[in-house]
C-alpha positions in Angstrom: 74.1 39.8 47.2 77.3 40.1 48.5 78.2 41.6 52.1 79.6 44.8 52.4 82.6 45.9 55.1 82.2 46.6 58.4 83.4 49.9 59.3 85.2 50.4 62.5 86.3 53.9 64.5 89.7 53.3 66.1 91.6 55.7 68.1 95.1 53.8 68.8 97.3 54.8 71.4 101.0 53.6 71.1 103.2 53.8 73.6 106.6 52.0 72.7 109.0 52.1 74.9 111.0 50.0 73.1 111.3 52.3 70.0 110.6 55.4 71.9 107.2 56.1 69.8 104.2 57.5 71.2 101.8 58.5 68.8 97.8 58.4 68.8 96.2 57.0 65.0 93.1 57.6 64.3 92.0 54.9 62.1 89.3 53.8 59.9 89.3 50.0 59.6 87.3 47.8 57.2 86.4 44.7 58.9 86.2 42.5 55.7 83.0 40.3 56.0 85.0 36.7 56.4 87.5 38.6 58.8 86.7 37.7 62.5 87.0 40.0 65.7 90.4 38.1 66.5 92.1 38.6 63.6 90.8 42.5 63.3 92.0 42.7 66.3 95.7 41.2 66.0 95.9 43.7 62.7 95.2 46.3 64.8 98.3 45.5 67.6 100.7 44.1 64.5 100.0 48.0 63.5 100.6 49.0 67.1 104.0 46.9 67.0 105.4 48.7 63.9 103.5 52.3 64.4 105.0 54.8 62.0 103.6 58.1 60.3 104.0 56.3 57.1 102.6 52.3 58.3 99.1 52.2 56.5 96.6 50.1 56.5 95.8 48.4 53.3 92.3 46.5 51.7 94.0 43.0 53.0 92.0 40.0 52.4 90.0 42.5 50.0 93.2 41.7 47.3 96.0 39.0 47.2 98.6 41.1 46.0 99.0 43.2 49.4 99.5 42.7 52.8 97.5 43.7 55.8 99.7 46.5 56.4 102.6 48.4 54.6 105.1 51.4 54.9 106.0 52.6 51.5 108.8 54.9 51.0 108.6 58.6 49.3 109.3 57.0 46.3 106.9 54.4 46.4 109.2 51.8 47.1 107.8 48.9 49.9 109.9 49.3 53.0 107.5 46.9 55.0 104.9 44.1 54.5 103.3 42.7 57.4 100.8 40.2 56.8 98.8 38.4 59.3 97.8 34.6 59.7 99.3 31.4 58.0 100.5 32.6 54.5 101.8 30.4 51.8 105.9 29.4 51.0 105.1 31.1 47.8 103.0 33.9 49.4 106.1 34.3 52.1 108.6 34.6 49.0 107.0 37.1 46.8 106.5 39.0 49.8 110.0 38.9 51.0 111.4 39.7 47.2 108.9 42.5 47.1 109.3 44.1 50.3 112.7 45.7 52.1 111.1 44.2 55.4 108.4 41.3 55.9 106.8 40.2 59.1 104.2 38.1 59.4 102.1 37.7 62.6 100.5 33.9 62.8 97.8 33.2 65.8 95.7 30.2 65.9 97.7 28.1 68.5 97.9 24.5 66.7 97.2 25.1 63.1 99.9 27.9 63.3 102.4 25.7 64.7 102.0 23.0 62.1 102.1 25.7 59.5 105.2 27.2 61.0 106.8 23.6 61.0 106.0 23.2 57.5 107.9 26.0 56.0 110.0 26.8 58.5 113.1 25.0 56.4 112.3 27.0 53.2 112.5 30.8 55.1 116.1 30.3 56.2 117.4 31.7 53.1 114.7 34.9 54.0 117.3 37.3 55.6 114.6 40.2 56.0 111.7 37.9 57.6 110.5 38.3 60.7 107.6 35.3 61.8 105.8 36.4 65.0 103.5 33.8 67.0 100.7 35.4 69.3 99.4 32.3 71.8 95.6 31.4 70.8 94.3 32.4 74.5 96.2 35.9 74.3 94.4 36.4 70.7 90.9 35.0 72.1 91.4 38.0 75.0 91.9 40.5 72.1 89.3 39.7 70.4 86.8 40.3 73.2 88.3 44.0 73.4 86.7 44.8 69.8 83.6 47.0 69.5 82.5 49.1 66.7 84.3 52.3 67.8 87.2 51.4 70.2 89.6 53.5 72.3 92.4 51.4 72.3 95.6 51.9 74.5 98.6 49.9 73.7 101.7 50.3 75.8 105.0 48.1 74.7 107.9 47.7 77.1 110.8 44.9 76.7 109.1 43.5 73.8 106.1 42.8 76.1 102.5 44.3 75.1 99.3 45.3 76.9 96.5 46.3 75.0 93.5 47.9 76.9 90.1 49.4 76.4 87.5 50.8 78.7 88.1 48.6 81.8 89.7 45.4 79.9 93.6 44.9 79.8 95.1 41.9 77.6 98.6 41.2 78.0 100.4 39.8 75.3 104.2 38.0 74.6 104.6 37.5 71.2 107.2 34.5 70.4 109.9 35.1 67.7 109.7 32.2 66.0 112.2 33.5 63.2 114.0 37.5 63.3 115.4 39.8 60.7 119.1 38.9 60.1 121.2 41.6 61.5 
């Protein structure tokens, strides 16, 4: 018999001084049942990073043909993609010719800088790719910070984030290892 979701309660605070958002979500979460704390956890501050009233989250490892995360325009069209982990070159490219905006969010520490090094080369041509690096202890904090139903505060300030709950505070840098083109 196959295992069914988790379902987790999240109220997320944002506070983004970078973009000037600030904005609580309250958000039902589906922990998928091969989907560990840290990576529920770094889904829950990639949505923190790109907080809109649109950004939704999607069924994620549930389907291959979506990301984690997406905003979709009024007319249905896909603004942004954000997918977490160590995607595939083809994954990375379907993505970006789908999507107006793709960022992907890799954690992991080694794996993801041998992944990065492998198809780093091939994303150049990727003007609307963003790759993001979260350090492994930074994500191994986070992950400690999940619970069933979590309160989650996450302030942002000079590209800089803290993410606390109850009486827990992880700070987090996230490396650019590649930006949208300008």
């Amino acid at each position: 018999m196959a295992q069914k979701a988790t379902i987790y309660k999240v109220e997320l605070s944002v506070s983004d001084m970078d973009r000037n958002y600030y904005e609580t979500h309250k958000l039902t979460v589906a922990k998928h049942p091969s989907e560990t704390d840290e990576r529920l956890m770094v889904r829950l501050v990639a949505f923190a990073l790109n907080a809109t009233e649109q950004l939704e989250l999607t069924k994620g490892l549930s389907t291959d043909d979506e990301p984690d995360i997406w905003q979709k325009s009024l007319s249905d069209e896909l603004e942004l993609w954000v997918a977490l982990g160590l995607p595939s070159e083809k994954v990375v490219r379907q993505s970006c010719g789908k999507s107006d905006r793709v960022i992907v969010y890799c954690y992991g520490g080694r794996p993801a800088e041998v992944w990065w090094d492998k198809i780093k080369n091939s994303t150049t041509r990727f003007d609307n790719l963003s790759v993001i690096n979260f350090s492994e202890k930074e994500t191994i904090d986070l992950a400690k910070l999940a619970g069933r139903s979590m309160r989650l505060q996450v302030n942002i300030q000079d590209e800089e984030v803290m993410v606390s709950a109850d009486d827990s505070i992880v700070y987090m840098t996230p490396l650019k290892w590649k930006t949208i083109a300008s």
